[in-house]
VMD Tcl script that builds the backbone (N, CA, C; Angstrom):
set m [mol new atoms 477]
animate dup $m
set s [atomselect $m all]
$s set {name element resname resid chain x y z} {
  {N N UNK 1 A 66.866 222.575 20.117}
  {CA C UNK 1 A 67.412 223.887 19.803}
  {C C UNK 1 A 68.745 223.730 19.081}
  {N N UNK 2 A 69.103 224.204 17.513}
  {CA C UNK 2 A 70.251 224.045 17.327}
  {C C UNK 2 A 71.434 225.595 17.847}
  {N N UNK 3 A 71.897 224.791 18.050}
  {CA C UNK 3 A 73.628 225.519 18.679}
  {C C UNK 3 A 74.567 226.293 17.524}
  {N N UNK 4 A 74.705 224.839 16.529}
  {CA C UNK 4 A 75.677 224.934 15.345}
  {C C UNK 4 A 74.951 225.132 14.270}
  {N N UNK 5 A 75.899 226.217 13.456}
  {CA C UNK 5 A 75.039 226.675 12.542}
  {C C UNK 5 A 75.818 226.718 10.915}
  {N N UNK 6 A 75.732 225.937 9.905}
  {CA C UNK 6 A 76.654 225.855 9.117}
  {C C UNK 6 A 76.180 226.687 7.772}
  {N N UNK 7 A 75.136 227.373 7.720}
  {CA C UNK 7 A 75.227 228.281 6.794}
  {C C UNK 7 A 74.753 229.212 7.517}
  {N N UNK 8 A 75.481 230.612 7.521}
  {CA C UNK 8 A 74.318 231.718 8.156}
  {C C UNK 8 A 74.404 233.077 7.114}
  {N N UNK 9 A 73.330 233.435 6.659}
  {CA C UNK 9 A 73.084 234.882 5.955}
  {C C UNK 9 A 72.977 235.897 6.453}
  {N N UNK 10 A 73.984 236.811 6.311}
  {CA C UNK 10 A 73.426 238.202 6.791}
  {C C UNK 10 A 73.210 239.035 5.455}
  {N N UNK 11 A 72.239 239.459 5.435}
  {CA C UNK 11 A 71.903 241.001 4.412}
  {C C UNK 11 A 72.282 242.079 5.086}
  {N N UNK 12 A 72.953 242.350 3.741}
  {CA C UNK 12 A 73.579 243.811 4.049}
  {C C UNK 12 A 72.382 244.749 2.862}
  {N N UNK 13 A 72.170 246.224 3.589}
  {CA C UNK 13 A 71.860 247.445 3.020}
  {C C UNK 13 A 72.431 248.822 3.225}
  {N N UNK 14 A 73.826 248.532 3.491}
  {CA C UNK 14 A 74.517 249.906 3.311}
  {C C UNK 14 A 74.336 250.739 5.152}
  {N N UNK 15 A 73.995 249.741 5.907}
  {CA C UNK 15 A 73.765 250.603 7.144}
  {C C UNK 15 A 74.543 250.225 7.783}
  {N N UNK 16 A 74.980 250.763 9.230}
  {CA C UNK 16 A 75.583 250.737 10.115}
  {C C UNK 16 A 75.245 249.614 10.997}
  {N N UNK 17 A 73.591 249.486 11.006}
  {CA C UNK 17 A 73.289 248.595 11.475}
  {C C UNK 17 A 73.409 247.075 10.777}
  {N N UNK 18 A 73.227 246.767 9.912}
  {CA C UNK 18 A 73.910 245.918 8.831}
  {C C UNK 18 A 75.183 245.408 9.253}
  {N N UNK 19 A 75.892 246.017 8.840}
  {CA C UNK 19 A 77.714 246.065 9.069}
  {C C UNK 19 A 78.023 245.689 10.465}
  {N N UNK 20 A 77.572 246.373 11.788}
  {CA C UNK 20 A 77.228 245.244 12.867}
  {C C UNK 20 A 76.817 243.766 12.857}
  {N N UNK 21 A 76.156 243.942 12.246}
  {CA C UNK 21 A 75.489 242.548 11.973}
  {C C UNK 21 A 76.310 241.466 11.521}
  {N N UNK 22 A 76.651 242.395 10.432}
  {CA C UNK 22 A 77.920 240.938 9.411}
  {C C UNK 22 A 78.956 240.970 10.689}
  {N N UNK 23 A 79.497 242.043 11.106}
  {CA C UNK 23 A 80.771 241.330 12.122}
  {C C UNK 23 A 80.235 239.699 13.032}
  {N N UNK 24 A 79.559 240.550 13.662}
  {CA C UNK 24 A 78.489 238.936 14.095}
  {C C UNK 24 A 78.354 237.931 13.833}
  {N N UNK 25 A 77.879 238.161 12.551}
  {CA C UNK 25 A 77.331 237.124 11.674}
  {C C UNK 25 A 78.747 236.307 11.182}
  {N N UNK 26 A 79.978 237.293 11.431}
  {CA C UNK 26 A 80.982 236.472 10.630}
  {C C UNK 26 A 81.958 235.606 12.360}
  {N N UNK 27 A 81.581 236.081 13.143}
  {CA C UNK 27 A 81.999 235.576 14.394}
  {C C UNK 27 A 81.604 233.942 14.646}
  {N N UNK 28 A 80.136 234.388 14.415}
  {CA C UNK 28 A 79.062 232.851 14.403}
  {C C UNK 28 A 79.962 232.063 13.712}
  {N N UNK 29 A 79.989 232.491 12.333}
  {CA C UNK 29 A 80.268 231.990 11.139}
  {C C UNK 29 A 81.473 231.285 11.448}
  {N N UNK 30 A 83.009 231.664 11.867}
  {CA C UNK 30 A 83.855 231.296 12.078}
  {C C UNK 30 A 83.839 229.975 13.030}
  {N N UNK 31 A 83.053 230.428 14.443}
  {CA C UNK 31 A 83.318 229.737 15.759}
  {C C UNK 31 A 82.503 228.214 15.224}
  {N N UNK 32 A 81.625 228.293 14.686}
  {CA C UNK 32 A 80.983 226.973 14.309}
  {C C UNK 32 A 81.324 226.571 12.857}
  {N N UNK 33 A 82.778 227.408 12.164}
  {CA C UNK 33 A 83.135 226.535 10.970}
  {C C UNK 33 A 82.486 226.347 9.949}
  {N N UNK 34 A 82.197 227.150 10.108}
  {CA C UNK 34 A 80.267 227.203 8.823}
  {C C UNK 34 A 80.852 227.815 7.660}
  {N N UNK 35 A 79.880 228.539 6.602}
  {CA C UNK 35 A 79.679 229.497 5.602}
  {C C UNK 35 A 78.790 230.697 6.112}
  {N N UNK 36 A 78.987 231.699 5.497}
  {CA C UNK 36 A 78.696 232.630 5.233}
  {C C UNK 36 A 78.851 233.337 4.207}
  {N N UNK 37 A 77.157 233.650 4.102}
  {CA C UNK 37 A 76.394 233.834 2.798}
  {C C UNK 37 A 76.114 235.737 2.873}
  {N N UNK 38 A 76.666 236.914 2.309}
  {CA C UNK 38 A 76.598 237.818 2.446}
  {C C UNK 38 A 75.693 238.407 1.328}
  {N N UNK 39 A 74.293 238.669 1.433}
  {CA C UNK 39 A 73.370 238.987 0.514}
  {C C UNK 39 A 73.175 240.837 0.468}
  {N N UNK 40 A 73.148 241.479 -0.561}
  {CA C UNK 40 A 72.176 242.181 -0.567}
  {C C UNK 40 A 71.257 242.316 -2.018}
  {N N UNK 41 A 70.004 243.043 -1.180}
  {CA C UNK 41 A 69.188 242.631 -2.488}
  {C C UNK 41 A 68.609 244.047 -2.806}
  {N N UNK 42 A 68.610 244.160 -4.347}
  {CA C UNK 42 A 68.513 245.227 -4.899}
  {C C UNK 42 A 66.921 245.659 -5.501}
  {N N UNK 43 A 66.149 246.319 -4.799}
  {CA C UNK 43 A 64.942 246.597 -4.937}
  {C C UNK 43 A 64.505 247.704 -5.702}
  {N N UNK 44 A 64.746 247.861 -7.198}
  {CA C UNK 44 A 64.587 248.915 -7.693}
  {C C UNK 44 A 64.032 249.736 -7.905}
  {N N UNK 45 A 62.545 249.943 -7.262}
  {CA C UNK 45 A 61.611 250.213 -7.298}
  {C C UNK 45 A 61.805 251.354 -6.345}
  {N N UNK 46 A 62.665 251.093 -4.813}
  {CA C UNK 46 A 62.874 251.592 -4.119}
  {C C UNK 46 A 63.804 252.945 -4.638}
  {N N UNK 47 A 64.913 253.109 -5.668}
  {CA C UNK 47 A 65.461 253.931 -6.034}
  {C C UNK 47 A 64.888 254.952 -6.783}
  {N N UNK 48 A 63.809 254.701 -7.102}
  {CA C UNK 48 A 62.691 255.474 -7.973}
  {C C UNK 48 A 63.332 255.509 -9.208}
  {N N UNK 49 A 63.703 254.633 -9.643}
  {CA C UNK 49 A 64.116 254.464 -11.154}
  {C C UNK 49 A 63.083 253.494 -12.130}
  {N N UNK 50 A 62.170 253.040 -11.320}
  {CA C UNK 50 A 61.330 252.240 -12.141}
  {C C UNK 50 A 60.102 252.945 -12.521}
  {N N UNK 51 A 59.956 252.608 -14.235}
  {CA C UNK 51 A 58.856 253.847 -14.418}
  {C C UNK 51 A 58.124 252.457 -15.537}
  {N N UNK 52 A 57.028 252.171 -15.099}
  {CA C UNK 52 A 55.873 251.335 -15.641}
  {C C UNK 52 A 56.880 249.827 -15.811}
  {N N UNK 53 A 57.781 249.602 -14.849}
  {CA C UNK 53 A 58.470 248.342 -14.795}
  {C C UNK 53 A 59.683 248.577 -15.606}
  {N N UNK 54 A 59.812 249.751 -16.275}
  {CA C UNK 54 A 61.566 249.390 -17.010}
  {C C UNK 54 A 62.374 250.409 -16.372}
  {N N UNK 55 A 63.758 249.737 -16.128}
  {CA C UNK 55 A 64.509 250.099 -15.442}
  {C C UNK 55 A 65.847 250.517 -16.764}
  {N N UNK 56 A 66.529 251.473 -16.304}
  {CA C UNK 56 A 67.136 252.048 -17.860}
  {C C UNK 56 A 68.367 250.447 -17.294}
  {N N UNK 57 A 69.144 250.143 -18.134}
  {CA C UNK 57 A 70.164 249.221 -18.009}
  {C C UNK 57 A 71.429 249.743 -17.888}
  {N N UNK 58 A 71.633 251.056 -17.777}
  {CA C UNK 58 A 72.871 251.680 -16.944}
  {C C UNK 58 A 72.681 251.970 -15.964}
  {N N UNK 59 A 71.634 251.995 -15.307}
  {CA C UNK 59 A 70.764 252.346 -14.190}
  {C C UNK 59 A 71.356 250.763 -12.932}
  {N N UNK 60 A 71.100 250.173 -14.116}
  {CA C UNK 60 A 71.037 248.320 -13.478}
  {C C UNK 60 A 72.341 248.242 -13.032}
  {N N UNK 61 A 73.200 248.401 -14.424}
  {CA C UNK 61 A 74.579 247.545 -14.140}
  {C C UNK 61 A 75.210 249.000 -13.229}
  {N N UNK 62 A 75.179 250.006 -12.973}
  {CA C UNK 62 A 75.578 250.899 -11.872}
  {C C UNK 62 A 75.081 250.546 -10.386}
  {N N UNK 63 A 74.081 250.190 -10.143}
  {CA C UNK 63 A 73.722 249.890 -9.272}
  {C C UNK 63 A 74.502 248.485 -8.292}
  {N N UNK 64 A 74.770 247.255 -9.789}
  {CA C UNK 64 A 74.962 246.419 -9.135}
  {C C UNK 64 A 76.572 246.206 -9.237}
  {N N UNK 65 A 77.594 246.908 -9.781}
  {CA C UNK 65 A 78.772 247.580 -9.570}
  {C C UNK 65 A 79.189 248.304 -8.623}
  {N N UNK 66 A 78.059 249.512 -7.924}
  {CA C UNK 66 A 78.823 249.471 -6.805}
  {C C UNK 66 A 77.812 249.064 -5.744}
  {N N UNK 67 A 76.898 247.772 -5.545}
  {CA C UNK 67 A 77.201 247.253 -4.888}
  {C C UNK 67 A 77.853 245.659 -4.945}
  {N N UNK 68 A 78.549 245.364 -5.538}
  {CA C UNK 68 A 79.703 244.299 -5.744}
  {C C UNK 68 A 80.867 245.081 -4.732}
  {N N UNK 69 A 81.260 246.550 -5.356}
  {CA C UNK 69 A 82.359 246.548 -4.742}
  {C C UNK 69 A 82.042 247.097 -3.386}
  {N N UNK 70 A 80.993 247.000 -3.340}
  {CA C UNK 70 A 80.892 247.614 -1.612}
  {C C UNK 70 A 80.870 245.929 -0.745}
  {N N UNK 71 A 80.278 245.160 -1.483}
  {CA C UNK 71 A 80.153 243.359 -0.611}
  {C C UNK 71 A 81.801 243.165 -0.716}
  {N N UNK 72 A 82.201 243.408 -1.929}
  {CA C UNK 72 A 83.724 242.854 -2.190}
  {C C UNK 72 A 84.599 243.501 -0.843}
  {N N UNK 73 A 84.481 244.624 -0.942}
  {CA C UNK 73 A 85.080 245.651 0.476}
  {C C UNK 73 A 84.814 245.064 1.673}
  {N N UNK 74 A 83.486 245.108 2.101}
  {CA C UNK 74 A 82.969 244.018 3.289}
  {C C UNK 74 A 83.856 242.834 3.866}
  {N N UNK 75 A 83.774 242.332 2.564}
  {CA C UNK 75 A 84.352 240.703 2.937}
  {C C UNK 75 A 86.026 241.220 2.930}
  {N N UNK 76 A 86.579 241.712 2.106}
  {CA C UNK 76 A 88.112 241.940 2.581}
  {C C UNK 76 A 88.213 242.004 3.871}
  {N N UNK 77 A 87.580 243.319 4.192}
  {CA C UNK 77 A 87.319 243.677 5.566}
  {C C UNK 77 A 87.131 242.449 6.916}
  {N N UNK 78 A 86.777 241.576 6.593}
  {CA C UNK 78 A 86.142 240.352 7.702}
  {C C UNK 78 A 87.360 239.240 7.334}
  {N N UNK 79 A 88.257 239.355 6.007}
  {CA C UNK 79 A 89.103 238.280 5.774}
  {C C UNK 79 A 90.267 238.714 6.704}
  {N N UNK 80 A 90.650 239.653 6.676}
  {CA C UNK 80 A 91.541 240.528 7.833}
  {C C UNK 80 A 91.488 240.152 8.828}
  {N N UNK 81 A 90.178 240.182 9.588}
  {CA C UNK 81 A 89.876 239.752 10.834}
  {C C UNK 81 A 89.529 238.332 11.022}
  {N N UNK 82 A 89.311 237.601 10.380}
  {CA C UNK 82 A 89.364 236.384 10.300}
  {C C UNK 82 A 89.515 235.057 8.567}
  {N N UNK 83 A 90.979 235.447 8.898}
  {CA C UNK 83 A 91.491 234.907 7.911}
  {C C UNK 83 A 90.920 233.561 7.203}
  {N N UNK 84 A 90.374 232.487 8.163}
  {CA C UNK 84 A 89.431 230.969 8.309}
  {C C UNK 84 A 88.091 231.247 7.494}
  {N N UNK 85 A 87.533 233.060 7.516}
  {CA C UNK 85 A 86.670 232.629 7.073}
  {C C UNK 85 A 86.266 231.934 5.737}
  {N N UNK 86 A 85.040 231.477 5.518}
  {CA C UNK 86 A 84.468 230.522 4.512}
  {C C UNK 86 A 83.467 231.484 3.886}
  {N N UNK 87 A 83.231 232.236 3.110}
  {CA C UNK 87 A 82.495 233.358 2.561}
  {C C UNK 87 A 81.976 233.951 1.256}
  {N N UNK 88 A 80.872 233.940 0.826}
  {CA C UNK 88 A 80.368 234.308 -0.767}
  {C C UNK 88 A 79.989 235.854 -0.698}
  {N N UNK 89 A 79.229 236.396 -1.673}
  {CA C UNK 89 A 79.063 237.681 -1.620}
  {C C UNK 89 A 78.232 236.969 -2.843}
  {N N UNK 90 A 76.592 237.777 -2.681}
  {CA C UNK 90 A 75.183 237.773 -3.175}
  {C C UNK 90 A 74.277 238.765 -3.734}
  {N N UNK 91 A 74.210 239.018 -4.940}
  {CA C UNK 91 A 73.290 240.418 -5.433}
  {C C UNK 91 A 72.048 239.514 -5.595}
  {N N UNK 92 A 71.499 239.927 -5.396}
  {CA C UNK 92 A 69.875 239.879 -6.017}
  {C C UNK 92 A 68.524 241.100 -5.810}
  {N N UNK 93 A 68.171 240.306 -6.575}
  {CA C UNK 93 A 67.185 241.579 -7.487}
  {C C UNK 93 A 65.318 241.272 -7.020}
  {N N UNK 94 A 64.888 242.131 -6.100}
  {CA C UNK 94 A 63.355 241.422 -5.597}
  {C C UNK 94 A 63.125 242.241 -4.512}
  {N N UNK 95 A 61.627 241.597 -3.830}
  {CA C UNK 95 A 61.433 242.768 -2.488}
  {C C UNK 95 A 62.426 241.969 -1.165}
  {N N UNK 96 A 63.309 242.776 -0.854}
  {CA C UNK 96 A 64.107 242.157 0.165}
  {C C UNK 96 A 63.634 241.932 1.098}
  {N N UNK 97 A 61.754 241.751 1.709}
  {CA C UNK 97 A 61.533 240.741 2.706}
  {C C UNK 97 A 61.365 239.368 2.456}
  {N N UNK 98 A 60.659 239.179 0.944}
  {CA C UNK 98 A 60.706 237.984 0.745}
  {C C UNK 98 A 61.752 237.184 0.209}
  {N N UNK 99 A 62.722 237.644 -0.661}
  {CA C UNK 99 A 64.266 237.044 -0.794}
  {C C UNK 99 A 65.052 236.920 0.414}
  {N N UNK 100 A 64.969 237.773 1.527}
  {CA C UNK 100 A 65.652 237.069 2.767}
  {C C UNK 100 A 65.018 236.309 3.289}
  {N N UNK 101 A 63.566 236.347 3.509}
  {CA C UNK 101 A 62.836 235.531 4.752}
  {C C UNK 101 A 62.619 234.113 3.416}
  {N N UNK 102 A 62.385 233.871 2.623}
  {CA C UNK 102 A 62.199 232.644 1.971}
  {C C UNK 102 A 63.040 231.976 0.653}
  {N N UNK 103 A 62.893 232.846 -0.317}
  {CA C UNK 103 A 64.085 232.485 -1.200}
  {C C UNK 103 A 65.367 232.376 -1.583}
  {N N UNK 104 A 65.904 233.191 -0.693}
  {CA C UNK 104 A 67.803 232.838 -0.397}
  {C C UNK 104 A 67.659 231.621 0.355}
  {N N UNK 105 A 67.182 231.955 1.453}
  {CA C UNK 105 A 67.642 230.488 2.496}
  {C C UNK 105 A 67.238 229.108 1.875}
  {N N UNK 106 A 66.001 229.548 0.839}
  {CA C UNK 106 A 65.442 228.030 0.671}
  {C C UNK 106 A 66.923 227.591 -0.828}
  {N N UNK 107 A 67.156 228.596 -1.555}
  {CA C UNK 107 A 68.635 227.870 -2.531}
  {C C UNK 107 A 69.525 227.647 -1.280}
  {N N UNK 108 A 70.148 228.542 -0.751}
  {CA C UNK 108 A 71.518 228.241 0.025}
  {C C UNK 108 A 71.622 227.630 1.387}
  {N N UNK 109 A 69.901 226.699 1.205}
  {CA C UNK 109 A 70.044 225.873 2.689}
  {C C UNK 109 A 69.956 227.285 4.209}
  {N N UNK 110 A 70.208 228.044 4.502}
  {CA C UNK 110 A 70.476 228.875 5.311}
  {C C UNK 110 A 69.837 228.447 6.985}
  {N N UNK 111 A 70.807 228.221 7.569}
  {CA C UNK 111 A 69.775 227.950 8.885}
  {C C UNK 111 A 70.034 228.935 9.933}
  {N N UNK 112 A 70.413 230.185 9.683}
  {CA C UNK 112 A 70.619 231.624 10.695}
  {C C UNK 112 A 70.712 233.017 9.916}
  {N N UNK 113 A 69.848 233.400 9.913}
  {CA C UNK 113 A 69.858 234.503 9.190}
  {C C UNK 113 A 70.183 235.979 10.799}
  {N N UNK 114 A 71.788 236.592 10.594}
  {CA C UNK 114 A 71.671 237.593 11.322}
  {C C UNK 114 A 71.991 239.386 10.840}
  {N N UNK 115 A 71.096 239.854 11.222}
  {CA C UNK 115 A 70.640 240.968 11.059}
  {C C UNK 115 A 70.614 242.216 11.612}
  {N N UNK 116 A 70.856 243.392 11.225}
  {CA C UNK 116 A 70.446 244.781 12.131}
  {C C UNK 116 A 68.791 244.608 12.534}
  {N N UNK 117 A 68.920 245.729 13.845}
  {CA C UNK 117 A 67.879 245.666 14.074}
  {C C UNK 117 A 67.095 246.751 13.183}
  {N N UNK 118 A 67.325 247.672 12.234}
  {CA C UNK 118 A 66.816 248.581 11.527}
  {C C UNK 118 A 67.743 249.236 10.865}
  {N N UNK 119 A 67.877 249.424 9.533}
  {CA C UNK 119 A 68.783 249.451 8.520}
  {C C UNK 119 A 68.192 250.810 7.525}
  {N N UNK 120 A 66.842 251.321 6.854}
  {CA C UNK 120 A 66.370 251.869 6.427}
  {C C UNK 120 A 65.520 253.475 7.246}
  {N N UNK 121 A 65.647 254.504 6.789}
  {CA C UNK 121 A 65.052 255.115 7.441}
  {C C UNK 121 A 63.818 255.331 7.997}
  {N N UNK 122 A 63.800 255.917 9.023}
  {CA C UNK 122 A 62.053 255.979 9.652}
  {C C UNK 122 A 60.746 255.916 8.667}
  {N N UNK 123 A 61.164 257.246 7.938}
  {CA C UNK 123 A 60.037 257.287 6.880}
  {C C UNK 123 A 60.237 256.049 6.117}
  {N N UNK 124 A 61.135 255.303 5.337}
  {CA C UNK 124 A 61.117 253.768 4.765}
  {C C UNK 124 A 60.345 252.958 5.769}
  {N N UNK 125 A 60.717 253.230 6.815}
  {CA C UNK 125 A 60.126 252.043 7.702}
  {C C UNK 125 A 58.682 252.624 8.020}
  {N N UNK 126 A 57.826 253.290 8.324}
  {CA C UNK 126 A 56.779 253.440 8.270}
  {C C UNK 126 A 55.657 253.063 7.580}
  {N N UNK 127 A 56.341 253.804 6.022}
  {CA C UNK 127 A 55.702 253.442 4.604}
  {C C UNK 127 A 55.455 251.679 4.535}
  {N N UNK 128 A 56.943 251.022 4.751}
  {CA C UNK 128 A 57.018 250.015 3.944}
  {C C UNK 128 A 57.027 249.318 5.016}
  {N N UNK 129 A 57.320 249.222 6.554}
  {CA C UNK 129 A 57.081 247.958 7.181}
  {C C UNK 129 A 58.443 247.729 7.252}
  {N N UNK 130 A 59.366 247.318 8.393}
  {CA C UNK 130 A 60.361 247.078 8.817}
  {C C UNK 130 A 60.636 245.539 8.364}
  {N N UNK 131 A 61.682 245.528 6.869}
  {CA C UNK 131 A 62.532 244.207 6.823}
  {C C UNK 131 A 62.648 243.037 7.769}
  {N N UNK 132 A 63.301 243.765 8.809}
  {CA C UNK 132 A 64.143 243.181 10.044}
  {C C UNK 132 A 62.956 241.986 10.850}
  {N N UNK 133 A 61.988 242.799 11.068}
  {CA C UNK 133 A 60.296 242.371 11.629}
  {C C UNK 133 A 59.745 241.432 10.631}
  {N N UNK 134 A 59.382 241.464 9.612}
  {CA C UNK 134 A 59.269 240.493 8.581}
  {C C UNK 134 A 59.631 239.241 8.516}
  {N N UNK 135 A 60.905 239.449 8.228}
  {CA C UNK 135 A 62.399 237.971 8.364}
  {C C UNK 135 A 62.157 237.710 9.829}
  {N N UNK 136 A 61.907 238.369 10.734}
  {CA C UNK 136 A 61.797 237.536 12.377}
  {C C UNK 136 A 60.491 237.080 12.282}
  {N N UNK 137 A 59.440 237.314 11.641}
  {CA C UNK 137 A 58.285 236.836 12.149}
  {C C UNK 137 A 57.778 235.578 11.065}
  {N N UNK 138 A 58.290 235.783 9.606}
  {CA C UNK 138 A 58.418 234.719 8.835}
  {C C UNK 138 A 59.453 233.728 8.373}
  {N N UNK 139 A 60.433 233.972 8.594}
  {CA C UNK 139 A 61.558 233.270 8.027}
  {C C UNK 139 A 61.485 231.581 8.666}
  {N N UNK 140 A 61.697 231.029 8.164}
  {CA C UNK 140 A 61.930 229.127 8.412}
  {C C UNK 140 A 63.016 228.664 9.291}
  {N N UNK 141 A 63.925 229.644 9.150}
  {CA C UNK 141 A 65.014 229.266 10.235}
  {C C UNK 141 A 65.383 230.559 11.571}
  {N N UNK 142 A 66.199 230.196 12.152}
  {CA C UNK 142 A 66.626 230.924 13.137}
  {C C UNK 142 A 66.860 232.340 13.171}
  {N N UNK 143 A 66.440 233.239 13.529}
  {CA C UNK 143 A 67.071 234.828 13.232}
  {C C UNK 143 A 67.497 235.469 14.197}
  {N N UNK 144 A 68.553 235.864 14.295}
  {CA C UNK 144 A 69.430 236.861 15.343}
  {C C UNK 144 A 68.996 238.220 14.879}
  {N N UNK 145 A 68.514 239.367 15.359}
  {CA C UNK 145 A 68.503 240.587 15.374}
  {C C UNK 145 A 69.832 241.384 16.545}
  {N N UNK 146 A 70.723 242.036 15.793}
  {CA C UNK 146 A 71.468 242.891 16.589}
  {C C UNK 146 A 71.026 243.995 16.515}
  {N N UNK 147 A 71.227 244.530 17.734}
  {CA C UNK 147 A 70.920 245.619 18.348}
  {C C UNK 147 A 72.484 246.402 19.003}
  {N N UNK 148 A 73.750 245.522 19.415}
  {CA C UNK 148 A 74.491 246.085 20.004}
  {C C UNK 148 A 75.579 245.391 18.646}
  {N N UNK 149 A 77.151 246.185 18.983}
  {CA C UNK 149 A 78.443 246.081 18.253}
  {C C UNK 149 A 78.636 244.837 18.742}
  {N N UNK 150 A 80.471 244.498 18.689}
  {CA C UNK 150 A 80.712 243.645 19.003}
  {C C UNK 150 A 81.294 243.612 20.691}
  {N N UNK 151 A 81.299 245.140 20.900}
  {CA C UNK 151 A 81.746 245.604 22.077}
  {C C UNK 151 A 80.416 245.373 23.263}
  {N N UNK 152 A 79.151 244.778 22.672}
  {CA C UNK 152 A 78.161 245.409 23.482}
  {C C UNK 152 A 77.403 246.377 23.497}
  {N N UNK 153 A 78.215 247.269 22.632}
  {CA C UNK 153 A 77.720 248.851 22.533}
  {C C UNK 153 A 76.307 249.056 21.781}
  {N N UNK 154 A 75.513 249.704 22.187}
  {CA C UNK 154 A 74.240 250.064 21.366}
  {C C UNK 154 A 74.533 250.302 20.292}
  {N N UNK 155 A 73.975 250.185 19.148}
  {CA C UNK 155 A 74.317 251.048 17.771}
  {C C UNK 155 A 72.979 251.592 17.338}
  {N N UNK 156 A 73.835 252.934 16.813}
  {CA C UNK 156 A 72.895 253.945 17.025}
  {C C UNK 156 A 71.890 253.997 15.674}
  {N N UNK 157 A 70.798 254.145 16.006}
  {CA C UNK 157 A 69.755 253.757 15.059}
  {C C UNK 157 A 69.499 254.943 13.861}
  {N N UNK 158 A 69.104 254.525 12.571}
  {CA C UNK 158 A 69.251 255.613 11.795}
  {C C UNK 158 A 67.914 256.559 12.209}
  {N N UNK 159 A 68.187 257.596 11.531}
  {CA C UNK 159 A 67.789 258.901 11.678}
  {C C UNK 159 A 67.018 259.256 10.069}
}
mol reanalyze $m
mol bondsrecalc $m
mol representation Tube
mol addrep $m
């Protein structure tokens, strides 16, 4: 069973449950001296902007502008609280079960991927099958699912 964990990924999608996660994920990250790899991945298909595969290209670079400055924000946010950390920030572009559960970890080595326990809404999750479930049932390395803060506290599931 490994203990120490020197790269760990968390994906972020803009949720609450997410953002739990990275605190976590950046706790791990610190206490075992590691990296941390902060992904999110941009599924365009999902925004309903894709019409027979083309996506307009202000469409693109808006998208991935603000989310830069939302990862960029993130990580300020976690440098505050832990000044030591060791930390990247990751866009990519694909279906975000299979870029988390196989192709991030297999470039950036990743041996802990931690996670919300549900990030997308009900109806997303119905339609499309819960991310979170995916990456736990396929991924190659280790996966933490949070469910509570850093307090313990439940976090409250989207709506």
């Amino acid at each position: 069973m490994n203990t120490h964990y020197s790269n760990v990924l968390v994906p972020l999608d803009g949720s609450k449950q997410a953002e739990m996660a990275l605190q976590k994920g950046a706790k791990i990250t610190v206490t075992n001296k590691g990296h941390l790899d902060i992904l999110m991945v941009l599924n365009t298909s999902q925004y309903g902007y894709s019409y027979g595969g083309l996506v307009d290209g202000d469409v693109i670079n808006n998208l991935v502008d603000d989310s830069t400055a939302y990862l960029k924000q993130q990580l300020a946010d976690l440098q505050k609280k832990y000044p030591e950390l060791n930390a990247d920030i990751h866009i990519r572009f694909g279906n975000p079960k299979t870029v988390i559960s196989f192709e991030f970890p297999k470039d950036y080595h990743s041996d802990l991927i931690v996670m919300g326990a549900t990030g997308m809404g009900r109806l997303q999750r119905v339609v499309e099958g819960s991310v979170t479930a995916f990456v736990n049932r396929n991924a190659t390395c280790d996966v933490i699912v949070v469910r509570t803060d850093l307090n313990n506290e439940p976090i409250q599931s989207a709506k």
